[in-house]
N, C-alpha and C positions, 0 to 999 in steps of 0.2 A: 826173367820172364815174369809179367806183371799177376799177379792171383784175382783170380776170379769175385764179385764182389759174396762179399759175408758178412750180414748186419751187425756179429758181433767182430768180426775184426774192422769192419766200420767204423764201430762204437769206441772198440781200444784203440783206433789210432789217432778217432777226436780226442777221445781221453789224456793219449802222451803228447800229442802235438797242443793240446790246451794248458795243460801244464806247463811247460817250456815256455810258451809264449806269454805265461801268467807271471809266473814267474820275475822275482827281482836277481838269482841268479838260476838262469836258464840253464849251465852248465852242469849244473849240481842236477838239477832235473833230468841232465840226458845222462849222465852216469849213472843215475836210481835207477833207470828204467833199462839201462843197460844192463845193471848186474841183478835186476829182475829175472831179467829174461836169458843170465846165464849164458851174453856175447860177449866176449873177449875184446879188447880196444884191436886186437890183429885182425880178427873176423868183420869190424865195423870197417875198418879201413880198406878191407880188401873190399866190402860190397859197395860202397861209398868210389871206391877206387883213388885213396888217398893215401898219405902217408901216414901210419901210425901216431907222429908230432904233431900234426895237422888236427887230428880227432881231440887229441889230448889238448889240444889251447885250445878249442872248443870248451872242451868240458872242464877244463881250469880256469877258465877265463881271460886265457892270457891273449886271444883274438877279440875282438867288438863282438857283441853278442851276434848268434846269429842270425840272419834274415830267416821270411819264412819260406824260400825255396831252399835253402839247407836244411832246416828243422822238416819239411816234407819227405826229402830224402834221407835223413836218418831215422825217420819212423817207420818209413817202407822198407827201408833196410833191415830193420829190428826184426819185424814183423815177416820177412821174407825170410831171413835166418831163419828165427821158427819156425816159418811153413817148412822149411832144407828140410829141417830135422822130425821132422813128422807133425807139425801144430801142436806141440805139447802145451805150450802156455795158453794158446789161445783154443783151444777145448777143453782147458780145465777152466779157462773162464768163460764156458759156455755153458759149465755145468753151476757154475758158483756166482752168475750174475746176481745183484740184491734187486729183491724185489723187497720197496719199501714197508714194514710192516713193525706193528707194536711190540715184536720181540727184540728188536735190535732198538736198544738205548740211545746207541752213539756209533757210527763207522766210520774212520778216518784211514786214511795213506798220507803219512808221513811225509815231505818233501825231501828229508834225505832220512838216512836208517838211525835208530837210536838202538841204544844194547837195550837187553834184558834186565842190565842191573838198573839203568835210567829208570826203565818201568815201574820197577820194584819201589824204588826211592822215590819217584813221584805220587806212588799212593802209598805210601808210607807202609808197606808191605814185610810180611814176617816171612822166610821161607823155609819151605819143608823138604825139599827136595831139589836134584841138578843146580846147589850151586858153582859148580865148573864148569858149567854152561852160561854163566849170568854174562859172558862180553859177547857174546854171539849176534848179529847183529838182528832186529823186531823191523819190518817194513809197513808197520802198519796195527791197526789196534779196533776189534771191536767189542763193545760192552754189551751182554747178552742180560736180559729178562728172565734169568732159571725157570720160573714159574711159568713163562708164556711158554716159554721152550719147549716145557714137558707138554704144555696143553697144547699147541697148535703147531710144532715141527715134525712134518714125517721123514724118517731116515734119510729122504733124498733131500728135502727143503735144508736139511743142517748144513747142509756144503756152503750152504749160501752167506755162512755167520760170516767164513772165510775173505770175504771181498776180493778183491782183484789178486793174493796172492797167498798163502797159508803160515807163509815166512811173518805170522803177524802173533800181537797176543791176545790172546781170549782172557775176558775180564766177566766174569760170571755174578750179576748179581742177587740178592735175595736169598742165597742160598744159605741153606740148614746147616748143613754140613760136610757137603763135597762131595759124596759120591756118586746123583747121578751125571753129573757134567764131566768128568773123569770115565764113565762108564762110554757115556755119549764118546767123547775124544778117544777111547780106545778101538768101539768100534766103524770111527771111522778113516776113510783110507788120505786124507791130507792129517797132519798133524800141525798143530801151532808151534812158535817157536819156545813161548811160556804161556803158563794158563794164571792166571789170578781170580782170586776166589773174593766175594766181600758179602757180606753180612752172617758168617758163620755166628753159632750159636754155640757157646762151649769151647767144647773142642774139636777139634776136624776129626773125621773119619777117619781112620788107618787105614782103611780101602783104599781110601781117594791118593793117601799117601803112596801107596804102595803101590796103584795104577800107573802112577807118573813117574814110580823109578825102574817099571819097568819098561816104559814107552820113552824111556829119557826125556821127559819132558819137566823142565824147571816149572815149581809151582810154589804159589804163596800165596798168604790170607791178608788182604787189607784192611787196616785196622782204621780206615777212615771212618768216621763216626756215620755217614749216610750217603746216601746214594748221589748227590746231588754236589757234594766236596769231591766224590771220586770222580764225576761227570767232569766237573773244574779242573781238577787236577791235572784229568789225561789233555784237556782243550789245552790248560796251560803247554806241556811237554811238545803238543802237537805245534804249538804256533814256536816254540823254539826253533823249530827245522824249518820252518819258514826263509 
């Protein structure tokens, strides 16, 4: 049964069917958005009404890329699964759409997932906490303004740093020394998958430390010299997944 329209599942399904279609490999593109959204290759198949192998040379590439009447129906697919199961993905991105503004630096999704330890190394990062966490896969990355953050985000506007999925890292710059963006991330209900800290002064707060092992959340301080190397850094990592 076809869902009724909703401007924001509108919007995510231009969103994955524009990616796919951008894309040089569109397969990679349909399994990101697949293991987004927490469907199983058994589950796509069965909505799809295909063979499990069928999906799978899809998304390996081992069929011609898809046309766009396949790529229409594996979006609706996606998106129909998540209606099944109550609209989870697609009402958390109804509370965390970006609305463009001067606290977010940088917002990127990733074309396929890199680890946490990738992140680390690409801004030349020191860690303080959860590293048994650093292979866990980051879908995505945004670079926060600390300072706008505190002046101009109200507790509901933070959701928003999150972009289209939480499975990302927070990249906090300007900051003193760590612990209101740790305070922030505790009391909110998405968690990042690592947080990175840059322009710390000294030393970090033991707060901030001590927030993150108890929220498990992998954290580190970038010792990039300015804001503007860390901006490079993560553009570089992001056009890798390209």
């Amino acid at each position: 049964m076809m869902s009724g329209y909703s401007p924001i599942r509108d919007t995510l399904a231009k969103r994955i069917a524009g990616e796919i279609v951008l894309s040089v490999n569109p397969g990679k593109i349909m399994r990101k958005w697949r293991g987004l959204l927490e469907v199983s290759q058994t589950a796509m198949a069965g909505a799809l009404e295909l063979s499990p192998s069928v999906v799978s040379d899809y998304e390996t590439g081992r069929r011609k890329s898809p046309g766009s009447g396949f790529i229409k129906r594996y979006v609706e697919a996606l998106l129909l699964i998540d209606e099944s199961r109550g609209g989870n993905y697609i009402r958390q991105l109804s509370r965390i759409t970006i609305d463009p503004s001067d606290v977010f630096i940088d917002i990127r999704e990733f074309m396929s997932p890199v680890s946490a330890r990738e992140i680390i190394e690409s801004v030349d990062g020191r860690v303080y906490s959860g590293e048994e966490r650093l292979d866990q896969d980051v879908f995505g990355y945004t670079i926060v303004d600390s300072i706008k953050a505190i002046q101009m985000l109200s507790g509901l506007d933070f959701y928003r740093i999150f972009g289209t999925t939480s499975e990302r890292a927070l990249i906090f710059s300007g900051v003193s020394k760590g612990r209101s963006p740790l305070i922030a991330v505790k009391i909110s209900p998405f968690k990042p998958r690592i947080i990175v800290l840059h322009g710390v002064e000294g030393e970090i707060d033991p707060l901030a430390v001590q927030l993150a092992k108890h929220e498990g959340i992998p954290l580190a301080v970038s010792e990039l010299n300015s804001e503007e190397e860390l901006v490079d850094a993560l553009i570089r990592l992001y056009r890798s997944t390209e």
